[in-house]
C-alpha positions as CSV (number, residue, x, y, z in Angstrom):
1,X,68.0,62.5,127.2
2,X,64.2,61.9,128.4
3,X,61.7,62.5,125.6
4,X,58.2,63.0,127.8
5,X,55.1,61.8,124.9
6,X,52.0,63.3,126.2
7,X,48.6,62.8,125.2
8,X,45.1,59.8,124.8
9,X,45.2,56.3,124.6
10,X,42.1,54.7,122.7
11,X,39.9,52.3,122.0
12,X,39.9,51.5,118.5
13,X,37.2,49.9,116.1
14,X,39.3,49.1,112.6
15,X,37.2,48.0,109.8
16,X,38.8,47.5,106.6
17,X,36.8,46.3,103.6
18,X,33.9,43.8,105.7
19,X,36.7,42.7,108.3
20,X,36.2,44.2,111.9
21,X,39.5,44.2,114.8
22,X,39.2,46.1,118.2
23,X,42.9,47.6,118.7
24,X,44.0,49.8,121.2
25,X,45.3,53.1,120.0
26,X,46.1,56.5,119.9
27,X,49.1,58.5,118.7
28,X,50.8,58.3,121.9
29,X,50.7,54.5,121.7
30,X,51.7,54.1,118.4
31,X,54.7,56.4,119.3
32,X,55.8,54.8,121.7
33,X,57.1,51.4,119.4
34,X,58.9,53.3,117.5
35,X,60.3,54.9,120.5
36,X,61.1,51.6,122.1
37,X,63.1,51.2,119.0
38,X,64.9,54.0,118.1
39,X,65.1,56.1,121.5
40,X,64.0,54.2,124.5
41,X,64.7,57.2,127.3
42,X,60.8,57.9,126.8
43,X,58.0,58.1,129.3
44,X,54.6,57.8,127.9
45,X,51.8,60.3,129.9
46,X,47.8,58.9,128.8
47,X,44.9,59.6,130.1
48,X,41.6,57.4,130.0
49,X,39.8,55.5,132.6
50,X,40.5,52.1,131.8
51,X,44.3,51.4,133.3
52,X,44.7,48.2,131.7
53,X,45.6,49.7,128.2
54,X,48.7,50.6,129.3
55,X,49.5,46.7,129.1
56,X,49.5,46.8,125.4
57,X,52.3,49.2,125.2
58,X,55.8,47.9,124.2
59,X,56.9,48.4,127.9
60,X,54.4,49.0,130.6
61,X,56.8,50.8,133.1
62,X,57.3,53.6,130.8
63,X,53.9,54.6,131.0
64,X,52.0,56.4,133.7
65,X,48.3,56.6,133.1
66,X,46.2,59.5,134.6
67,X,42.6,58.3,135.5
68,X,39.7,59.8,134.0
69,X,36.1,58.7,133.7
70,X,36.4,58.0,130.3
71,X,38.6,56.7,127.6
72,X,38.5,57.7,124.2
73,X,36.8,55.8,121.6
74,X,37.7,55.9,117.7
75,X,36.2,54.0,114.9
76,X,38.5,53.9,111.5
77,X,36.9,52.8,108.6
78,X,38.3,51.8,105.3
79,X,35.7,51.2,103.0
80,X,37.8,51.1,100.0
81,X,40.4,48.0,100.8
82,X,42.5,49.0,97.4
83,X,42.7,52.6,98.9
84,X,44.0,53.4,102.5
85,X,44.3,57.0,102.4
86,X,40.5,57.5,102.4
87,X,39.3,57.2,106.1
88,X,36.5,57.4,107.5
89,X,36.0,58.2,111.4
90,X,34.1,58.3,114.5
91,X,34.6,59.2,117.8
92,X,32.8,59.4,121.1
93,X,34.5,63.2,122.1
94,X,35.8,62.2,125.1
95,X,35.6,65.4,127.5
96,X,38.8,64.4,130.1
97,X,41.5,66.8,129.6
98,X,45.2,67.1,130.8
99,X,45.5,69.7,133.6
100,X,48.5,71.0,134.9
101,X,47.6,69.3,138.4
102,X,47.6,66.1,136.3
103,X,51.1,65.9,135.7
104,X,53.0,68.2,138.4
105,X,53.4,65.1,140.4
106,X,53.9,62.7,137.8
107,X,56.8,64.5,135.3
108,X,60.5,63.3,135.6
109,X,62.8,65.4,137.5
110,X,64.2,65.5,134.0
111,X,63.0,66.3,130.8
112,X,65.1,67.1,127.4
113,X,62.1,67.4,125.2
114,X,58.0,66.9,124.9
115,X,55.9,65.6,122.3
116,X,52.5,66.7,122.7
117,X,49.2,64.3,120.7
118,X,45.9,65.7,121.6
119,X,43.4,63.9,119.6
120,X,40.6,66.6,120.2
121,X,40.1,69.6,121.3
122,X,39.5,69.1,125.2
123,X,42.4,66.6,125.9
124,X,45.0,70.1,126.1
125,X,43.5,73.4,127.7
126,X,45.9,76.3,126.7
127,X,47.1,76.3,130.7
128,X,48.5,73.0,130.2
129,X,50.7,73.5,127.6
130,X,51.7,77.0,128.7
131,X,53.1,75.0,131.9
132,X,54.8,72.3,129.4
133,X,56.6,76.0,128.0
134,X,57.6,76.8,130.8
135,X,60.5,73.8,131.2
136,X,61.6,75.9,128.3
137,X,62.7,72.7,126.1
138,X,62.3,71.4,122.8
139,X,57.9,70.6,122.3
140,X,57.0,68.7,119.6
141,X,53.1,69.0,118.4
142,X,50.1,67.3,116.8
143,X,47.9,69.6,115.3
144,X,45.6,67.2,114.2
145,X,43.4,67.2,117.8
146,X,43.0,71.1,118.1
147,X,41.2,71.3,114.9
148,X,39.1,68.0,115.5
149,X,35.0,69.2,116.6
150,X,32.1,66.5,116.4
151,X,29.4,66.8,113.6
152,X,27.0,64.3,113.0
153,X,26.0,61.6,115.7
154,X,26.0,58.1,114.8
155,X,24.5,56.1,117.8
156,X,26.2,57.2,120.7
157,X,29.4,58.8,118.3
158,X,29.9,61.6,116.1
159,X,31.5,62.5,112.9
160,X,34.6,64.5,112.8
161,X,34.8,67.4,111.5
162,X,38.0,70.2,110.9
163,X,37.6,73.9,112.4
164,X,39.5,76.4,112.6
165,X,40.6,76.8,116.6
166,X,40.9,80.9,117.3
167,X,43.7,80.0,120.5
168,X,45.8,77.9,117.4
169,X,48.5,80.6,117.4
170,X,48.9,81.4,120.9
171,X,49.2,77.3,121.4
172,X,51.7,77.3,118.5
173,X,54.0,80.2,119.9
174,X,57.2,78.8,121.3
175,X,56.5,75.4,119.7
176,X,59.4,73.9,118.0
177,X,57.8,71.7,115.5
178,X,54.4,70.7,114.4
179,X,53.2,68.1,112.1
180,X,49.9,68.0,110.8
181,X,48.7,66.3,107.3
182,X,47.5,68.5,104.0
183,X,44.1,68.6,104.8
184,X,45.0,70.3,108.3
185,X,47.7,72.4,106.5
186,X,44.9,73.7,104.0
187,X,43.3,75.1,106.9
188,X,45.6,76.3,109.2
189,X,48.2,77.6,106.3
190,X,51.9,77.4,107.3
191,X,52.7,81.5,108.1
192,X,53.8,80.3,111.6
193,X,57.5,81.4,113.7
194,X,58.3,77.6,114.2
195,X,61.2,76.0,113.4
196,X,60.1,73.2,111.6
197,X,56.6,72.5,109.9
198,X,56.0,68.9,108.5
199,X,53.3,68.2,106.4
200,X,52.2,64.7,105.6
201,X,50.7,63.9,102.4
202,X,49.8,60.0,102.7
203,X,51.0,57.8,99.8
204,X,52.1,60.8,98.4
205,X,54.8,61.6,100.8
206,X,55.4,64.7,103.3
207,X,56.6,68.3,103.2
208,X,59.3,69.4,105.9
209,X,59.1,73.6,105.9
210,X,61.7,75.5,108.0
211,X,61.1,78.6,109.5
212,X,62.7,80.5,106.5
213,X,60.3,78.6,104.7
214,X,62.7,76.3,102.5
215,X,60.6,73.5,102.0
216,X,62.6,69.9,101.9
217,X,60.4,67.2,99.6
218,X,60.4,63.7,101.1
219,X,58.8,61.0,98.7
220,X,56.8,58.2,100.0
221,X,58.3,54.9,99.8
222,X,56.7,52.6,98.2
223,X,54.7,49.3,99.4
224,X,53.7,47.1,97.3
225,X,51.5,45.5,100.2
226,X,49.1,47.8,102.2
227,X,48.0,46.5,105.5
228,X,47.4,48.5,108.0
229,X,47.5,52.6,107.6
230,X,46.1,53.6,111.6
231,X,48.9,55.1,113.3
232,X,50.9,55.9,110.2
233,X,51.6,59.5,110.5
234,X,52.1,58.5,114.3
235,X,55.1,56.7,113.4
236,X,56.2,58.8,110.7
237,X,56.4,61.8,113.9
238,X,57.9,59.2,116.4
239,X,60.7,58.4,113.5
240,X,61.0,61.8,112.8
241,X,61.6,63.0,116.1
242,X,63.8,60.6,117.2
243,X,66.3,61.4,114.0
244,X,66.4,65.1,115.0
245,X,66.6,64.7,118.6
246,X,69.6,62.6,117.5
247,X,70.7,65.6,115.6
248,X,70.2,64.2,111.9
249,X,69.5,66.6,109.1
250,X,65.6,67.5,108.0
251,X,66.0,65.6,105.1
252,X,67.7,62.7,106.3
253,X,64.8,62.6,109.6
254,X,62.3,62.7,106.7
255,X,63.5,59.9,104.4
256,X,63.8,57.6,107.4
257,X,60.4,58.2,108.8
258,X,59.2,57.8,105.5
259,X,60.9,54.2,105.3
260,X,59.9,53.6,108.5
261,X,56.1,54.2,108.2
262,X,56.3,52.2,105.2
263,X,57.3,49.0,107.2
264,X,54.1,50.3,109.7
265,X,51.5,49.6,107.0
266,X,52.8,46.0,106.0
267,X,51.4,44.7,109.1
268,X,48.4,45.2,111.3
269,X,48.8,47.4,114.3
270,X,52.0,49.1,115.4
271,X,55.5,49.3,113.8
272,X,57.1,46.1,114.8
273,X,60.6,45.1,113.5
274,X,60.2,41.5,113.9
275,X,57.3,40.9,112.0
């Protein structure tokens, strides 16, 4: 079964408190430890300029990188140490989308299911994913990056801010899951024909909503030590995906994501086992 994860890989500016680490990043790259663990039939599809990113992932070969002339650029910042669910962020709005022409000649002959992480607004025109519909399997979704528009400039970067994006539903229709935090959900809403919606809630846990809208509560476990919460929901999808794909239940996905994300944030960077 070939999970294809489409979407950015980044470079990352993490302050915490008054301590400063360049990272590379991206939900894509954080993804695709978790898949290396759990589910490691993967390909990993990024797009930026600089090719030597794709060293940092778990396992290079897995990962085809389509050049662009520019690479997104993301700076997280965590002013309160004692409080990782208050972020701060800016980006540079890189303007290199996916095309369809992008990836006709690099996709596997076979594909079982895609999971789709723009991290704005340009990195998916609507033609691309209505060619990733038309292999007619299982599409996972970020929501996060259609909803993502620059605000203030700082320097050379901007602000983010949330807006509502009027081709949303059409990008949604046919989707079979989407994942997206409360903030995004407060937007958006959740009146939406998909099978699954999950709804991340930070420290506070997540929300899995079916499309009969039963709603499955997943509680956050807890950590008594906070590292490191970049790429968090990233790995709380990754896990989650890899449970259903291997046909778990909802709740049982959710519960192990949730462990799973919490072993994320003990350590700096991506979810690693060994550390």
């Amino acid at each position: 079964m070939t999970l294809v994860v489409i979407g950015p890989v980044t470079n990352d500016l993490i302050i915490i408190g008054d301590e400063k680490s360049k990272k590379v990043g991206g939900a894509t790259y954080f993804q695709s430890f978790v898949f290396e663990e759990f589910f490691s039939d993967y390909l990993a599809i990024v797009n930026c300029a600089d090719e030597s990113l794709a060293d940092d992932f778990p396992d290079s070969a897995k990962v085809k990188v389509i050049g662009k002339k520019d690479t997104h650029y993301f700076v997280n910042c965590y002013p309160d140490e004692d409080n990782l669910d208050i972020r701060q962020q800016l980006s540079n709005f890189a303007d290199i989308p996916i095309l369809r022409t992008d990836l006709e000649d690099i996709l596997p002959s076979k594909i079982d299911a895609f999971v789709v992480n723009p991290l704005n607004r340009f990195d998916f025109p609507a033609e691309t994913i209505d060619y990733l519909k038309s292999f007619n399997v299982p599409i996972f979704m970020s929501v996060q990056g259609f909803l993502r528009i620059p605000d203030v400039k700082v320097n050379d970067n901007y602000t983010l801010k949330l807006e509502y994006f009027n081709q949303l539903p059409s990008i949604l229709a046919g989707v079979d899951a989407i994942f997206m935090d409360d903030a995004e959900a407060n937007m958006i809403g959740i009146d939406y024909d998909i099978d699954e919606i999950v709804v991340t809630e930070g420290s506070h846990g997540s929300n899995i909503i079916s499309s009969q809208k039963k709603k499955i509560r997943i509680p956050a476990v807890k950590c008594d030590e906070v590292v490191d919460t970049t790429g968090c929901g990233d790995t709380y999808m990754a896990t989650y995906i890899t449970q259903k794909l291997l046909s778990k239940s909802s709740e049982t996905a959710g519960n192990f994501a949730s462990f799973i994300a919490s072993q994320k944030i003990k350590n700096h960077g991506p979810y690693n086992p060994k550390k």
